[in-house]
N, C-alpha and C positions, 0 to 999 in steps of 0.2 A: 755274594752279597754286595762286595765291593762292585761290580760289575754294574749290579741292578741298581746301586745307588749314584754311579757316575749317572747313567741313564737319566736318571727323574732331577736332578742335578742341572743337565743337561736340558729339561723341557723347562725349567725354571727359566733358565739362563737367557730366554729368544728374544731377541731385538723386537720392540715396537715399532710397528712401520710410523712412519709421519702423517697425523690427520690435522685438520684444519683446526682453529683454535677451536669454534665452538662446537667441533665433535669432542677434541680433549677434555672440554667443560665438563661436557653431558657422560662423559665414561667418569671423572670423578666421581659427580654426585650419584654414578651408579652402584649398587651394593652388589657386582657379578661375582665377588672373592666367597660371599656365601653361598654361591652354586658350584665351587670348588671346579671352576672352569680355569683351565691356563694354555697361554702363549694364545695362538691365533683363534680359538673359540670365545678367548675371555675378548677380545676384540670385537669380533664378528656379532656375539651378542652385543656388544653395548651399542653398536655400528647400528643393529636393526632395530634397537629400542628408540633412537635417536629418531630414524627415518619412521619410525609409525609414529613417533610423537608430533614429526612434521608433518605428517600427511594428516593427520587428526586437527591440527588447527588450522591448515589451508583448507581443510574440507569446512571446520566452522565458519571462516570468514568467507567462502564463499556462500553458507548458507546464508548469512547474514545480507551480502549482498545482493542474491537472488531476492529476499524477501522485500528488501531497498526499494528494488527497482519494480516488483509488485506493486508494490502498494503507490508510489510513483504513479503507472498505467490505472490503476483506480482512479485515483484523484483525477490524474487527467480526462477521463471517461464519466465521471459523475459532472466536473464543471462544463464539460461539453454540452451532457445532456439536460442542465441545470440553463444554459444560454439557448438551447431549442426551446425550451419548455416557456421561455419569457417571451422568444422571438413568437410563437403559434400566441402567446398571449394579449401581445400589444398588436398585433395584425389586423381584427375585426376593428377595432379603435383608432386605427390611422385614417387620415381623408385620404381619400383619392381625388385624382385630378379632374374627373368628372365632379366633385363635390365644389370643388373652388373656382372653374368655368362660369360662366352663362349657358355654354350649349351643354348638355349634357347628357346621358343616356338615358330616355325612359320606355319602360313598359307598358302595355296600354294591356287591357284584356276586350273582349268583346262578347256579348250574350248571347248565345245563339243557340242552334240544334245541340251543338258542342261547344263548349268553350275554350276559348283557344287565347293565349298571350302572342300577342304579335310585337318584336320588338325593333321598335325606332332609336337607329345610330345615331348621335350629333342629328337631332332636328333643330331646326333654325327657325322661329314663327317670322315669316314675313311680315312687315306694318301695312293694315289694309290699302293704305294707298297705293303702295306697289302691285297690287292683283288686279289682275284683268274681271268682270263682271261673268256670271255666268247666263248671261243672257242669251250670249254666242256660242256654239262650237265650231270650231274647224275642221274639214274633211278632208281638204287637201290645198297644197302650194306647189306653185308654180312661178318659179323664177327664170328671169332671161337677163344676163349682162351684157353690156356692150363696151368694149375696153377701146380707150384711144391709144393708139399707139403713134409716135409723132413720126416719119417721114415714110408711111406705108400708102396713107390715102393721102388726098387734099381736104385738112377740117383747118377751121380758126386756130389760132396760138393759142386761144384759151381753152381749148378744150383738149390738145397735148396730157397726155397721162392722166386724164380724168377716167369715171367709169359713169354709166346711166344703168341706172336697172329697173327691170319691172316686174311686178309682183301681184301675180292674182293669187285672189284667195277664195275658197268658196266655202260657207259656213251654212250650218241650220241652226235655226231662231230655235230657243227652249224657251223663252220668254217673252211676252209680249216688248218689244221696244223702237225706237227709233233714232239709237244708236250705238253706232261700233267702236268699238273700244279695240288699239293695237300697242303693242310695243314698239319703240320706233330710238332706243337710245341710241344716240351716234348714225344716224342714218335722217337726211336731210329730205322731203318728201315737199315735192311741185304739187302746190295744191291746184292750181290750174289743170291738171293733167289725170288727176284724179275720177274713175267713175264708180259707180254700183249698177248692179241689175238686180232684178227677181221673176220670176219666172219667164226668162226674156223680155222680159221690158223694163227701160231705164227707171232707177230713184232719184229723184234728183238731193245733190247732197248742198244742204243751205249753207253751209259753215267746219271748215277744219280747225279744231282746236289743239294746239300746242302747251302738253305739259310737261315740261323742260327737267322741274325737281325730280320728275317718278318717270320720267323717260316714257312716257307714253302720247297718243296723238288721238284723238276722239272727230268721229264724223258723221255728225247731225244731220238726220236726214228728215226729209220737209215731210213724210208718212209715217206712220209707225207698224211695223212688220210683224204680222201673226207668227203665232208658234206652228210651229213644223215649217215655214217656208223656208226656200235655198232661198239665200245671198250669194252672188259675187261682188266681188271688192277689186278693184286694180289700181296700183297708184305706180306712181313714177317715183324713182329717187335718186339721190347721186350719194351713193355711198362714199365714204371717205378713208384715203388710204395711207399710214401716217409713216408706212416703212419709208429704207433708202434704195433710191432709184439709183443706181451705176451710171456713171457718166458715160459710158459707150452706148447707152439705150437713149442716153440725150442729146449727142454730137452727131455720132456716125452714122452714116448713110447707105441704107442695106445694100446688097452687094446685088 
């Protein structure tokens, strides 16, 4: 008896190991003496009570967090799609840069077998003064230049880098008239040197008129020309050429 009593004696008697403070807390407020646990079980439970009690509030606080950060990616996904939703709104309602122009794009439709939208980019209405009449058509041109070039031939100093051109033109009359109307901006035109034909034989042209504002040249002729006849036109001009000439095409002396 003595024997068996040193024994249980002895299991009372066993050193507690060293735990941290707030393991020692949490084994106080433990009640393990009522599971008549001793020496290293009365430990080890209270040791595992501790660790599920921690792992039960880090698991809360992380669910809390997860749900945080949810609801977070919501909001930011509703106010996203809350600023589309305005942006598709005010878009039919904004002008465009077509709206605030003069040129702008339009539409035309036209009546026909079918009906069809043909559509015109940036049209520009020219001011009737600027158009040529449709009195005339042209079928074809024929240009010839002649460049001066200074110490190749023997010409005058004044004709050094100039150019002469000449320009036939051949049209058919759509309109009865008795006179031709051309474009001639920037292009200087010898009315002396100027002729017409029609069906091989000369027109004689009464008067070239110079209109300077709309850049065109008008030439009066002393008949007036049925429709469907050919015209030819030829005049004389000295085009003008406002680039820079290199001083070695001025000085030097070809080789």
């Amino acid at each position: 008896m003595d024997s068996g009593g040193d024994q249980v004696s002895q299991s009372h008697s066993w050193t507690s190991p060293v735990f941290p403070a707030c393991v020692q807390d949490h084994i106080k407020k433990q009640d393990c003496g009522k599971r008549k646990m001793f020496g290293i079980e009365y430990y080890l439970a209270c040791l595992s009570a501790f660790i599920l009690r921690n792992l039960r509030e880090q698991t809360a606080r992380r669910s809390k967090k997860g749900l945080y950060v949810s609801a977070c990616i919501t909001v930011g996904i509703l106010v996203i799609v809350i600023i589309v939703v305005i942006c598709l709104l005010c878009f039919p309602s904004t002008p465009r840069t077509s709206e605030k122009g003069e040129i702008a794009d339009t539409t035309t439709t036209q009546k026909g077998e079918g009906t069809k939208a043909i559509e015109k980019k940036n049209v520009y209405v020219l001011p009737q003064e600027y158009r040529l009449p449709k009195t005339l058509v042209p079928s074809s041109y024929e240009l010839v230049l002649t460049v001066y070039l200074p110490f190749y031939v023997d010409i005058p100093i004044r004709k050094n880098l100039t150019i002469d051109a000449e320009v036939t033109i051949n049209m058919t009359v759509r309109k009865p008239t008795n006179t031709i109307v051309l474009n001639q901006a920037g292009i200087s035109i010898i009315k002396e040197k100027c002729s017409a034909t029609s069906n091989g034989k000369a027109v004689d042209i009464e008067e070239v008129d110079f209109d300077h504002a709309h850049g065109k040249v008008s030439f009066h002729l002393r008949d007036s020309l049925p429709v469907g006849r050919e015209v030819m036109l030829k005049t004389q001009n000295r085009p003008q050429y406002f680039g820079d000439v290199p001083d070695s095409v001025k000085t030097t002396t070809p080789v």
